[in-house]
C-alpha positions in Angstrom: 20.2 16.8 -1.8 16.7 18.2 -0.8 13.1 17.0 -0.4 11.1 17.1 -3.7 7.5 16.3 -4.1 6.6 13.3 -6.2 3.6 12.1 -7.8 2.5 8.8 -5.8 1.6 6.6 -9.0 3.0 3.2 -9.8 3.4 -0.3 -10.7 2.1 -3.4 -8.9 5.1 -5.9 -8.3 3.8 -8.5 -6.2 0.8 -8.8 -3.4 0.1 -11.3 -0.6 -2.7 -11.5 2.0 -2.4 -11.7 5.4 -5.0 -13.6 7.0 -3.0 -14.4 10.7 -1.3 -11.0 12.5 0.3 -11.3 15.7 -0.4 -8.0 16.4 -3.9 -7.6 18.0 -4.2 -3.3 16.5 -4.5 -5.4 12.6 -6.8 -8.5 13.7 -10.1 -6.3 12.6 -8.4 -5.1 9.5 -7.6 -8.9 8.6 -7.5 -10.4 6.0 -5.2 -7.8 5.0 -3.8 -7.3 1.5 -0.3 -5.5 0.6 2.0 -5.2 -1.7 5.2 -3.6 -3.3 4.7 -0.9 -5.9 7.7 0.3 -7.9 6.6 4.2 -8.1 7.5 6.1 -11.2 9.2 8.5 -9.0 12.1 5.5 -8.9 11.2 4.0 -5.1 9.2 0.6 -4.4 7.5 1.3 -1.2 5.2 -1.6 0.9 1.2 -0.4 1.2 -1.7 -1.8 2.1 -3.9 -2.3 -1.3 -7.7 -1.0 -1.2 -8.4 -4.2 -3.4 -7.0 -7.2 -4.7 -5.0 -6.0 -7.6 -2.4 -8.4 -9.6 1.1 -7.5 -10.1 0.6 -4.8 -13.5 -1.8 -3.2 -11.9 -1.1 1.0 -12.1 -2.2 2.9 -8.6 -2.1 5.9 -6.7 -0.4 5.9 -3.4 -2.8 7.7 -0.8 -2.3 8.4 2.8 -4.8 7.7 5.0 -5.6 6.4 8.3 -6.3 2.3 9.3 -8.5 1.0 11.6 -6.4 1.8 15.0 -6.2 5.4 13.5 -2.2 5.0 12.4 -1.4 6.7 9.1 -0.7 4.5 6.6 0.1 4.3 2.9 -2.8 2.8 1.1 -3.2 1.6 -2.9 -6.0 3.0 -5.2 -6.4 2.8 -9.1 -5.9 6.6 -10.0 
């Protein structure tokens, strides 16, 4: 089995938002929201949502880079 490129578009299943990290890199990114996304290419993956978005919701899945410069997977509507 090889690597294969996949579009990053999916389906909200549930959010939360953070608004206590232990972690002092995330306490000026708080409150955070994330959530799972079930991607049409078949994986659910954890990312940090651009918005608060319901579970439904239909996003791309973007890298980019948080506050601490750390890439991270991030949630927009496509």
């Amino acid at each position: 089995m090889g690597w294969a490129d996949a579009a990053g578009d999916g389906t909200v299943l549930a959010t939360t938002r953070l608004h206590v990290t232990l972690d002092p890199a995330f306490a000026a990114d708080l409150p955070l929201s994330i959530g799972s996304v079930a991607l049409d290419a078949g994986p659910v993956v954890l990312a940090f949502l651009g918005e608060d978005l319901a579970p439904g919701a239909r996003l791309a899945l973007v890298e980019a880079d948080d506050s601490a410069g750390r890439s991270v997977f991030r949630l927009a509507r496509p």
